[in-house]
Backbone atoms as SQL, in Angstrom:
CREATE TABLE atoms (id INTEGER PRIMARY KEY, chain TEXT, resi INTEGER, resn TEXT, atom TEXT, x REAL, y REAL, z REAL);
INSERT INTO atoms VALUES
  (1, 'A', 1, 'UNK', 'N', 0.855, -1.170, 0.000),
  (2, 'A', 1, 'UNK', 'CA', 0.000, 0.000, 0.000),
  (3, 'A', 1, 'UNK', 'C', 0.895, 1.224, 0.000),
  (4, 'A', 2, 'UNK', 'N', 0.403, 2.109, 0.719),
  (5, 'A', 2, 'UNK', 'CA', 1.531, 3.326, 0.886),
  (6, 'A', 2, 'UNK', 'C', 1.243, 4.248, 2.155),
  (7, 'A', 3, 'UNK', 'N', 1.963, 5.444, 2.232),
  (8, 'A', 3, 'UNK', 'CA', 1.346, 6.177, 3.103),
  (9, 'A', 3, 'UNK', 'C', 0.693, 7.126, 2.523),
  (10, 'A', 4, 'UNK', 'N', -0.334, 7.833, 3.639),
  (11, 'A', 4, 'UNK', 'CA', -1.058, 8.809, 3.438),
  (12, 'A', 4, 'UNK', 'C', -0.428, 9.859, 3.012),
  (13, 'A', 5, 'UNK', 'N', -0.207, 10.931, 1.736),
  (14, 'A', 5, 'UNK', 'CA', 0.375, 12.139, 1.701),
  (15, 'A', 5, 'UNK', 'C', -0.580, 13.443, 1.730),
  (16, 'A', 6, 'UNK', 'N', -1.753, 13.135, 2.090),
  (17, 'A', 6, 'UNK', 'CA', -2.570, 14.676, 2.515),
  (18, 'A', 6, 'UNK', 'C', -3.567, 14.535, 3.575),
  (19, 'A', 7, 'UNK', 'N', -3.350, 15.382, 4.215),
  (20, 'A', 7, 'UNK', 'CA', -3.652, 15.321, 5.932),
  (21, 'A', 7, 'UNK', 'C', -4.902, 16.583, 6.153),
  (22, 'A', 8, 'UNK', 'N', -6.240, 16.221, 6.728),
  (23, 'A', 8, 'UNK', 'CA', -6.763, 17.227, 6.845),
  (24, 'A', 8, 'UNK', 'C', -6.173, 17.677, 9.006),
  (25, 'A', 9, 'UNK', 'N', -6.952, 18.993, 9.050),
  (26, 'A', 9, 'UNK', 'CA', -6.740, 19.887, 10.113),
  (27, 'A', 9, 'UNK', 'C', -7.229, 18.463, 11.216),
  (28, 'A', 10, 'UNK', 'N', -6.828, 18.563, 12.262),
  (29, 'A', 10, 'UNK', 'CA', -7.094, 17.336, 13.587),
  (30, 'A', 10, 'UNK', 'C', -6.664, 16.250, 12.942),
  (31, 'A', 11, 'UNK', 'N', -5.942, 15.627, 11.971),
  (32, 'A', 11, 'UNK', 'CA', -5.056, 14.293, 11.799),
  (33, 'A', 11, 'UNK', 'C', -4.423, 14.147, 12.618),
  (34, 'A', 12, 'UNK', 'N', -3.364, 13.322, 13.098),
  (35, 'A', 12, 'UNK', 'CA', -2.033, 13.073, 13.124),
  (36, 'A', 12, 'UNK', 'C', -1.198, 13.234, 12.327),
  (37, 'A', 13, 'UNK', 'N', 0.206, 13.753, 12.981),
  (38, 'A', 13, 'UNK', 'CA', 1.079, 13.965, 12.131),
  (39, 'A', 13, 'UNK', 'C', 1.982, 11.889, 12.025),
  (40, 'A', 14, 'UNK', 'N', 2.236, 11.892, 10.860),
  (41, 'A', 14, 'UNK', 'CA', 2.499, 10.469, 10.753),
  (42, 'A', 14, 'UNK', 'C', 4.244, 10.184, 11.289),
  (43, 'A', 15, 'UNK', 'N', 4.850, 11.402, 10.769),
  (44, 'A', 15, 'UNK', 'CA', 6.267, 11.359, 11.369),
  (45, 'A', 15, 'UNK', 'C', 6.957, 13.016, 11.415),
  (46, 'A', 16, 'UNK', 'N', 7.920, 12.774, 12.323),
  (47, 'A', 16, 'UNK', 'CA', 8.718, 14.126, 12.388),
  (48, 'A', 16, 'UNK', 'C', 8.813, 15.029, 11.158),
  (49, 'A', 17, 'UNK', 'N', 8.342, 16.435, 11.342),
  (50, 'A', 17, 'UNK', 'CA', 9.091, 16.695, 9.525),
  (51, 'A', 17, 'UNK', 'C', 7.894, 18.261, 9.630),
  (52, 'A', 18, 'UNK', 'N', 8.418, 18.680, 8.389),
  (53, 'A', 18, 'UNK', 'CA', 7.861, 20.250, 8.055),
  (54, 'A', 18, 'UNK', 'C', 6.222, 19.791, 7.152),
  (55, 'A', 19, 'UNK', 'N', 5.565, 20.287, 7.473),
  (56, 'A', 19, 'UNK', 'CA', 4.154, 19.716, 6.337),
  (57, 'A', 19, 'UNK', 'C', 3.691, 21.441, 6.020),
  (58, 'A', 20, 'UNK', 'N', 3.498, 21.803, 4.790),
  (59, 'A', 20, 'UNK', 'CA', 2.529, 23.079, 4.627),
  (60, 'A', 20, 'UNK', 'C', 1.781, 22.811, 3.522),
  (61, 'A', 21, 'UNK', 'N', 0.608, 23.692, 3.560),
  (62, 'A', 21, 'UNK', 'CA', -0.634, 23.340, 3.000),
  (63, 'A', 21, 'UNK', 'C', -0.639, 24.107, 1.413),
  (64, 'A', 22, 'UNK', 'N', -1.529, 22.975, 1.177),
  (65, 'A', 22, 'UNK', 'CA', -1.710, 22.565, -0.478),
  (66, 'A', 22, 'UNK', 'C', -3.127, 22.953, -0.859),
  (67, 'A', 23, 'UNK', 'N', -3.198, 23.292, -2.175),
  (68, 'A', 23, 'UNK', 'CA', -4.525, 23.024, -2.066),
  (69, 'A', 23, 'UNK', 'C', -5.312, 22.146, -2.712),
  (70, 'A', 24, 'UNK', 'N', -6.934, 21.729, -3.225),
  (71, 'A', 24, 'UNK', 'CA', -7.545, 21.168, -2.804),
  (72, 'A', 24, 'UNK', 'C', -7.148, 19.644, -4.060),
  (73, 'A', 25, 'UNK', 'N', -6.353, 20.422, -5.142),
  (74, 'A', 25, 'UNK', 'CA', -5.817, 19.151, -5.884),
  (75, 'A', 25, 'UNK', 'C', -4.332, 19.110, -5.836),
  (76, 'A', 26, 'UNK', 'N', -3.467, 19.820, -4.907),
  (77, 'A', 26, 'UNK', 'CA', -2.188, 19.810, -4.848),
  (78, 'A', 26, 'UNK', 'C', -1.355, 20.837, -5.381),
  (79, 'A', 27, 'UNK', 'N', -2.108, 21.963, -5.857),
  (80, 'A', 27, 'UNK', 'CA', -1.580, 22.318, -6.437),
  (81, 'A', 27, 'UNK', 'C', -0.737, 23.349, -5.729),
  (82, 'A', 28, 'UNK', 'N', -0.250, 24.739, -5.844),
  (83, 'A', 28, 'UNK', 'CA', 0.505, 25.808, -5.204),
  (84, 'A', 28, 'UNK', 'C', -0.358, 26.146, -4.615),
  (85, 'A', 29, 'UNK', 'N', 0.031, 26.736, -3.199),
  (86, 'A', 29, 'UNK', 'CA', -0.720, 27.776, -2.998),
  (87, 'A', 29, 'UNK', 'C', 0.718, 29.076, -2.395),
  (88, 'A', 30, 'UNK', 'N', 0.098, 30.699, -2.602),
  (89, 'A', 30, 'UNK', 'CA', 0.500, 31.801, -2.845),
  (90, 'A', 30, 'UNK', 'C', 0.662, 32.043, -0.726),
  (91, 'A', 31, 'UNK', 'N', 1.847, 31.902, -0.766),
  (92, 'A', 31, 'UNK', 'CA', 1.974, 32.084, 0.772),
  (93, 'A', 31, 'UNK', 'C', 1.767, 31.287, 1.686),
  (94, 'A', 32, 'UNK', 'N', 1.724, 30.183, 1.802),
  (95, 'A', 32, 'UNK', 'CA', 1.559, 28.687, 2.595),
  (96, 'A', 32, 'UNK', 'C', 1.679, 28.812, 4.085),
  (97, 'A', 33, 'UNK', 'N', 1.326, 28.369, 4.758),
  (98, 'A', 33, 'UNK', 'CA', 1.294, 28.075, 5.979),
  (99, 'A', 33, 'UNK', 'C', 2.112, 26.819, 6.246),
  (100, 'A', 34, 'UNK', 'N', 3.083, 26.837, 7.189),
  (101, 'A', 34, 'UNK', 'CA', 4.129, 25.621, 7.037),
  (102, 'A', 34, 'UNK', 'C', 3.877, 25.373, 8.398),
  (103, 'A', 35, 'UNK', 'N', 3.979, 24.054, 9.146),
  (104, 'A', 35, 'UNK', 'CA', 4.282, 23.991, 10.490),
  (105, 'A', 35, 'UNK', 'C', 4.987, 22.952, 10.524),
  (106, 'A', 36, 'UNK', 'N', 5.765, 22.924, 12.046),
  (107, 'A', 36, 'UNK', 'CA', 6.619, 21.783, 11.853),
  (108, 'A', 36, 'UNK', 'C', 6.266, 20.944, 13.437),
  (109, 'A', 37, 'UNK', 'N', 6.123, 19.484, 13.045),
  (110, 'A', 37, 'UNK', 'CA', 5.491, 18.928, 13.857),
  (111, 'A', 37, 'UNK', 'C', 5.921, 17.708, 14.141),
  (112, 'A', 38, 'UNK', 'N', 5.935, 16.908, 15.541),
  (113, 'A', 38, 'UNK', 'CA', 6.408, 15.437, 15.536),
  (114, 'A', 38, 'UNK', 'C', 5.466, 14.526, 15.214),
  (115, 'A', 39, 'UNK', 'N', 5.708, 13.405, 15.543),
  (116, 'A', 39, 'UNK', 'CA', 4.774, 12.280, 15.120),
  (117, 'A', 39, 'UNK', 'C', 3.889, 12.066, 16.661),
  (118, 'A', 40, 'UNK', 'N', 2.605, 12.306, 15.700),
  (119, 'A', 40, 'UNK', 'CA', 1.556, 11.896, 16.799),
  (120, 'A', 40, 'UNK', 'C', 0.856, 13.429, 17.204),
  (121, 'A', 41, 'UNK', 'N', 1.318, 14.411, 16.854),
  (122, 'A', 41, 'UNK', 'CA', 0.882, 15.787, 17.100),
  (123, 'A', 41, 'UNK', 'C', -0.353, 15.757, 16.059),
  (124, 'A', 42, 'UNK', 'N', -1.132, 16.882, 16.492),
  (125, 'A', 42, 'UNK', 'CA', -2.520, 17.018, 15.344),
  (126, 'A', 42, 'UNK', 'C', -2.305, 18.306, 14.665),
  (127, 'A', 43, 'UNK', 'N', -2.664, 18.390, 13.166),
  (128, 'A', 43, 'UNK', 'CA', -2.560, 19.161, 12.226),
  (129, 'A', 43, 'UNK', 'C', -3.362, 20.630, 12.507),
  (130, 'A', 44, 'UNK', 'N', -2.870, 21.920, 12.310),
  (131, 'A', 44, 'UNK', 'CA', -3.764, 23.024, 13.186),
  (132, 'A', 44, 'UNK', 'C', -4.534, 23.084, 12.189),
  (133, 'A', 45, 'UNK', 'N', -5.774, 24.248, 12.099),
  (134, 'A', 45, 'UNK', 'CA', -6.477, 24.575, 10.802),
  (135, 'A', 45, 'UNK', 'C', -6.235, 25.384, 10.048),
  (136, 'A', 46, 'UNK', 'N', -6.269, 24.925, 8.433),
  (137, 'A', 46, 'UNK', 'CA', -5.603, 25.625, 7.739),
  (138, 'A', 46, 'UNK', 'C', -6.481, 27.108, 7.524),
  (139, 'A', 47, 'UNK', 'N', -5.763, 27.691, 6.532),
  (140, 'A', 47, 'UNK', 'CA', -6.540, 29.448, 6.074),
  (141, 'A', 47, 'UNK', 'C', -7.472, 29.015, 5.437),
  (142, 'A', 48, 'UNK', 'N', -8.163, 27.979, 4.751),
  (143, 'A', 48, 'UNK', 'CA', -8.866, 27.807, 3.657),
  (144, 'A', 48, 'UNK', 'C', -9.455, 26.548, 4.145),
  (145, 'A', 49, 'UNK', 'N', -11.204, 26.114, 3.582),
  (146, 'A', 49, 'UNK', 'CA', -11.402, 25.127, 4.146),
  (147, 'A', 49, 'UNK', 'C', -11.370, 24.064, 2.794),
  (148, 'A', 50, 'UNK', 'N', -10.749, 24.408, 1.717),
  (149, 'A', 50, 'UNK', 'CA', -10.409, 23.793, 0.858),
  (150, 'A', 50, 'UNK', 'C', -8.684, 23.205, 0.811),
  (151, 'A', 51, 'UNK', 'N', -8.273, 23.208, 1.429),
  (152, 'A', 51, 'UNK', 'CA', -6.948, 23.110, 1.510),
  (153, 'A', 51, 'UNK', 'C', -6.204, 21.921, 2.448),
  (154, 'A', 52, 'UNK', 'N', -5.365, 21.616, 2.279),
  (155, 'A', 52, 'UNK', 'CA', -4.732, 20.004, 2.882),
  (156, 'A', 52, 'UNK', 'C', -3.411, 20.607, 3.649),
  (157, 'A', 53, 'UNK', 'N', -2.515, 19.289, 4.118),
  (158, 'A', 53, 'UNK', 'CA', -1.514, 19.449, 4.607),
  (159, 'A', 53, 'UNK', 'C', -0.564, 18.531, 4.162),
  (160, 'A', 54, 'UNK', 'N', 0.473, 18.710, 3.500),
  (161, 'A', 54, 'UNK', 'CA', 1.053, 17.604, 3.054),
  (162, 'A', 54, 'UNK', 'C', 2.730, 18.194, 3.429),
  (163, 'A', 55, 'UNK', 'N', 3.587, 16.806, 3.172),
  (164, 'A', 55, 'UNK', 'CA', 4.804, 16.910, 3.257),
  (165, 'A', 55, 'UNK', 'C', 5.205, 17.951, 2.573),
  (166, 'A', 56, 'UNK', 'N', 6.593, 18.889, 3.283),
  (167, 'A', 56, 'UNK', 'CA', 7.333, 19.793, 2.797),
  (168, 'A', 56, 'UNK', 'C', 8.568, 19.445, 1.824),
  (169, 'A', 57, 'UNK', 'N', 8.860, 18.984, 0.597),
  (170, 'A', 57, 'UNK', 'CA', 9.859, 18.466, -0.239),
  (171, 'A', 57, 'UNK', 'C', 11.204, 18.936, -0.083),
  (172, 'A', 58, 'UNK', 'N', 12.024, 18.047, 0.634),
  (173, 'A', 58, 'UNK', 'CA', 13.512, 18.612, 0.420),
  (174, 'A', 58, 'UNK', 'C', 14.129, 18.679, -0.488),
  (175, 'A', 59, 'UNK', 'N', 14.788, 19.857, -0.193),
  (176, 'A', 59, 'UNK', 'CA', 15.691, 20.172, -1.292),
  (177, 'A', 59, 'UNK', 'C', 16.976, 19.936, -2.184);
């Protein structure tokens, strides 16, 4: 199977790491909200109620 890569607001965070929000098909969004969170913490609510939380891509 795989893991989950989009997280709504009150999830769990699945592991340590930066997640900021996407929107409602992944695409950019203009000024993001980033948080950084451990595993087992819950996702805050985003600016938009169309919008997700997904992993931050390293660089």
């Amino acid at each position: 199977m795989g893991q989950k890569k989009r997280f709504h607001s009150g999830d769990k965070a699945p592991n340590n790491g930066v997640y900021i929000e996407v929107g409602e098909n992944g695409s950019n969004v203009v000024n993001p909200k980033s948080v950084r969170l451990k595993a087992g913490d819950h996702f805050p609510e985003t600016s938009n109620d169309e919008r997700h939380w997904t992993y931050r891509r390293k660089p």
